[in-house]
N, C-alpha and C positions, 0 to 999 in steps of 0.2 A: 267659398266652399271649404275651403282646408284652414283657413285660420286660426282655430280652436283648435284644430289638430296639433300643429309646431306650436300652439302660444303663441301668438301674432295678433294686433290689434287692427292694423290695415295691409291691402295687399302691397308686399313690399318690389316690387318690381312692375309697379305698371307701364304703360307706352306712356302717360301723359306727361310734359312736363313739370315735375314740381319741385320747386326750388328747396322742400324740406327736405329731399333725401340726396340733396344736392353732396356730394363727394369732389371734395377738392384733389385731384393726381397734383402729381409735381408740375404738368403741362399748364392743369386748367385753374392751378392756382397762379399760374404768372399769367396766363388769358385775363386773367379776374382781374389784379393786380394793373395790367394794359388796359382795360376797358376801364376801369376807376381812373386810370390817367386820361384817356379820353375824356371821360364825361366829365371832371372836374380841372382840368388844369390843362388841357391841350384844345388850341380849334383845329379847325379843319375836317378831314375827313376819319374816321375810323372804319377799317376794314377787318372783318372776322369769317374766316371760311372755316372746310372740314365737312367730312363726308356727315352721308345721311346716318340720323342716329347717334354722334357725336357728341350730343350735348350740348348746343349753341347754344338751343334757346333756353333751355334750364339756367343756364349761365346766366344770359340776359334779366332772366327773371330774376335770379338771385341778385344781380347787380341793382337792380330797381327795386326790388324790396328792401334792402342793405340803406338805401340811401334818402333823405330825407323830401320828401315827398311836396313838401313847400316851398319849395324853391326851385322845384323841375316841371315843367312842363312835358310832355312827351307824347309824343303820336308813332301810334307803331300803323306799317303801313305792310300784311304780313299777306294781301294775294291783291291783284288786277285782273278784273273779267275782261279789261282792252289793254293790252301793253303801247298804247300810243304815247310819244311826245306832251300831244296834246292833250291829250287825257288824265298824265300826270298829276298837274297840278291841282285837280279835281279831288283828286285820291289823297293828295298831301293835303288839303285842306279839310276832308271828310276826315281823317285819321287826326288833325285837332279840333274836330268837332266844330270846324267854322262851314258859313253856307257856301256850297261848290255850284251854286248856280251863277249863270251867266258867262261872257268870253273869257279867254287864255290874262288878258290884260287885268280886268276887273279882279279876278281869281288872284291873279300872284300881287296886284295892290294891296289886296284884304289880308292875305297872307304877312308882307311888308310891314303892314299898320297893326297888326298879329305879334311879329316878331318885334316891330319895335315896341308897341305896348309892354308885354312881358319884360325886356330890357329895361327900359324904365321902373319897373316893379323889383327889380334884379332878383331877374328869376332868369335861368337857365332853359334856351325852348332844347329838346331834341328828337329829331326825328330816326326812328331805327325802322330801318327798310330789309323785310327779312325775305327770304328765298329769292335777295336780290339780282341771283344767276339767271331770273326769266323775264328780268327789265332787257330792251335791247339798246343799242348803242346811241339811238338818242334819246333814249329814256333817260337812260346814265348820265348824261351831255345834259340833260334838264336838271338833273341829280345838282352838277356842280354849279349849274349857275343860280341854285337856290343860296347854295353856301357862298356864293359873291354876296349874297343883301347881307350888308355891313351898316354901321352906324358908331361916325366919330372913327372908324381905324377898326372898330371892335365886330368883329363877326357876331352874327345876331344868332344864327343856326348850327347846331352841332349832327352831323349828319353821323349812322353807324349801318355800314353796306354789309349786311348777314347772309354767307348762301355758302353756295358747294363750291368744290374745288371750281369749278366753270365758271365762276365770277372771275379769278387772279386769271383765267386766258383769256377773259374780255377787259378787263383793265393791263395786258401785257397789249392789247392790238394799240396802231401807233393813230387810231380817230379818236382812242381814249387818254392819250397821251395827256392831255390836262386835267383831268380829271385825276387819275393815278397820283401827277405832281402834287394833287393836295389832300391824298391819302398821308395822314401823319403816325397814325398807329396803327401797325397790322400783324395780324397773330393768325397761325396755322394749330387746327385741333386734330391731332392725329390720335391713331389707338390708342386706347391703354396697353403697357407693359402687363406681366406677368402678376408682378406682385398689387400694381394698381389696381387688378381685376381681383384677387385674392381679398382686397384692403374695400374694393367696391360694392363687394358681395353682402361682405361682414357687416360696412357700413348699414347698408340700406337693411337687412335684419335687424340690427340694432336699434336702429330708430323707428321700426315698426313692431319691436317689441321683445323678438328673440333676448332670451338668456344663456344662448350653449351656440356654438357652430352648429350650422345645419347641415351644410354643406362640409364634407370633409375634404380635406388640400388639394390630395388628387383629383376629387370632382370637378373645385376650383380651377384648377389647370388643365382639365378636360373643358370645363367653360371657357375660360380664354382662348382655348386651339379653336376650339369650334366657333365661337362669336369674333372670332378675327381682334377681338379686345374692343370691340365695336359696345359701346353700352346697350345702346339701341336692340342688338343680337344678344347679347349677355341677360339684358332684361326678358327676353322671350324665353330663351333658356331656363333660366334660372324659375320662368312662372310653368314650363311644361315640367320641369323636372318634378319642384314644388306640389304639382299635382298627381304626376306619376307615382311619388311617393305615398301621396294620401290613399291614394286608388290600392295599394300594398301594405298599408298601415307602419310604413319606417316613419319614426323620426329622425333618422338622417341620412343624409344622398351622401351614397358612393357614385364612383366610375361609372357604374353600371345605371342609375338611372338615369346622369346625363346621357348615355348614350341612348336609353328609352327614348328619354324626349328628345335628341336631337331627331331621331330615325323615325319619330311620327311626323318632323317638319318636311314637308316638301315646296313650300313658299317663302318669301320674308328673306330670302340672301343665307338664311342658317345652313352654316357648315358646307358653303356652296363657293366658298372664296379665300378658303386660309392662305394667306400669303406665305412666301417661301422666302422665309428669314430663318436667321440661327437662334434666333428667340422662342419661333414657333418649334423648331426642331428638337430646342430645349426641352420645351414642355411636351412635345411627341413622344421626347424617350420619358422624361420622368414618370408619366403617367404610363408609359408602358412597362417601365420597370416597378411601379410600385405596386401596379395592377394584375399586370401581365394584358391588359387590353391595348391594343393597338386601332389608335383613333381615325389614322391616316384612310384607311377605307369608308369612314364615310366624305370625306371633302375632295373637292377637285383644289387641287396646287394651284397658288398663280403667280407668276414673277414678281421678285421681292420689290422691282422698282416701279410695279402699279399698287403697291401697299401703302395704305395709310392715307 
């Protein structure tokens, strides 16, 4: 609707993940960075959390797009209609397109003769298991002993456990305790900083077409308070503002229509959760000094040590 408006080619702030408007922070460039070490040069387990809206699976995708396609095998295995055990192995053999008929036995044989196939061809299998925080604990427990099938010494399966912070409390409990032991790589995705979100905004206009900031600084900095630096939040934002403005005929957002759009949200976590850190306090005053708006009235505060 508004993209002729700003000169814009596509919407640049969707919910989808897409690895084109993918924005490397200083965070999610060493994520990136860890997950390249996994897939190529590390076995065992890799582990990736980080709240809802973070950006995992953008990452992911950008990792698997990045890298050369013949020589990976990969089954992503991203919901379960039955979180059983047994059920498992069904699902892991569905997500590499092998037949998941018949018993627990027959399944992880096909699967073995799977993995060692592909090894022989020296190809790389890997399996990335996402919103991994709603497998239960012997789901998990079938998780690692997939990654026991070896051949010759050499681990056949590279496994990558993707979910929320509630995965790292189910691999702290002590019935996961071997499971954890062969977690080799593990990376936490927290908010964007200030200027990451400044650098995020700009990015993703950029590459949907902008030629000018749309968004002026203090807006910017009203986005990060309000989206907790959360991208997930930041992209809502950024798409109600973008339209509040249309609906007024600006070509560029101040203060004042992030706050439009924050104050038409009342679902989605926006501006329902700023944490209380000196970083957010930072951006509370700047924007109120440069504005004279004070953004504190619409968010409810929450302890800085449930942030991120």
């Amino acid at each position: 609707m508004y993209l002729e408006h700003y000169g814009l080619t596509v919407r640049p702030f969707s919910l989808n993940p897409d690895p084109a408007f993918l924005y490397l922070s200083s965070q999610h460039s060493l994520a990136y960075h860890m997950l390249v070490y996994g897939l190529r040069d590390q076995p065992g387990i890799t582990v990736v959390t980080g709240e809802v809206g973070s950006g995992k699976t953008t990452l992911l995708r950008h990792l698997l797009d990045q890298h050369d396609q013949d020589d990976l095998v990969v089954g992503l295995l991203a919901d379960t209609d039955e979180d059983t055990a047994e059920a498992l192995h069904q699902w892991v053999a569905m997500s590499f397109g092998l037949d998941h008929t018949g018993d627990k036995i027959t399944i992880k044989r096909r699967l073995q003769d799977f993995l060692i196939n592909n090894y022989a061809k020296g190809k790389s299998t890997v399996l990335i298991v996402d919103e991994a925080q709603n497998l239960s604990a012997k789901s998990l427990e079938q998780v690692r002993l997939l990654n026991n099938i070896n051949s010759g010494g050499d681990e056949l399966l590279k496994i990558f456990l993707v979910g929320q912070p509630e995965l790292l409390r189910k691999l702290e409990s002590p019935e996961l305790m071997q499971l954890a032991q062969r977690v080799m790589v593990e990376f936490h995705l927290g908010a964007l900083n200030a200027e990451d979100v400044v650098e995020y905004i700009r990015h993703r206009l950029r590459v949907a077409g902008a030629d000018h900031d749309i968004f002026d600084r203090p807006a910017m900095y009203a986005i990060y308070y309000l989206g907790a630096g959360v991208p997930r939040l930041i992209n809502t934002l950024c798409d109600y503002a973008l339209l509040y403005g249309f609906s007024k005929g600006l070509t560029q957002l101040q203060v004042d229509a992030v706050v439009a759009a924050a104050s038409g949200r009342r679902l989605g976590a926006v501006h329902s959760a700023t944490p209380d850190t000196p970083e957010m306090t930072h951006a509370l005053e700047y924007v109120l000094q440069s504005t004279g708006i004070d953004l504190s009235r619409l968010v409810r505060r929450m302890p800085s040590q449930t942030a991120g």
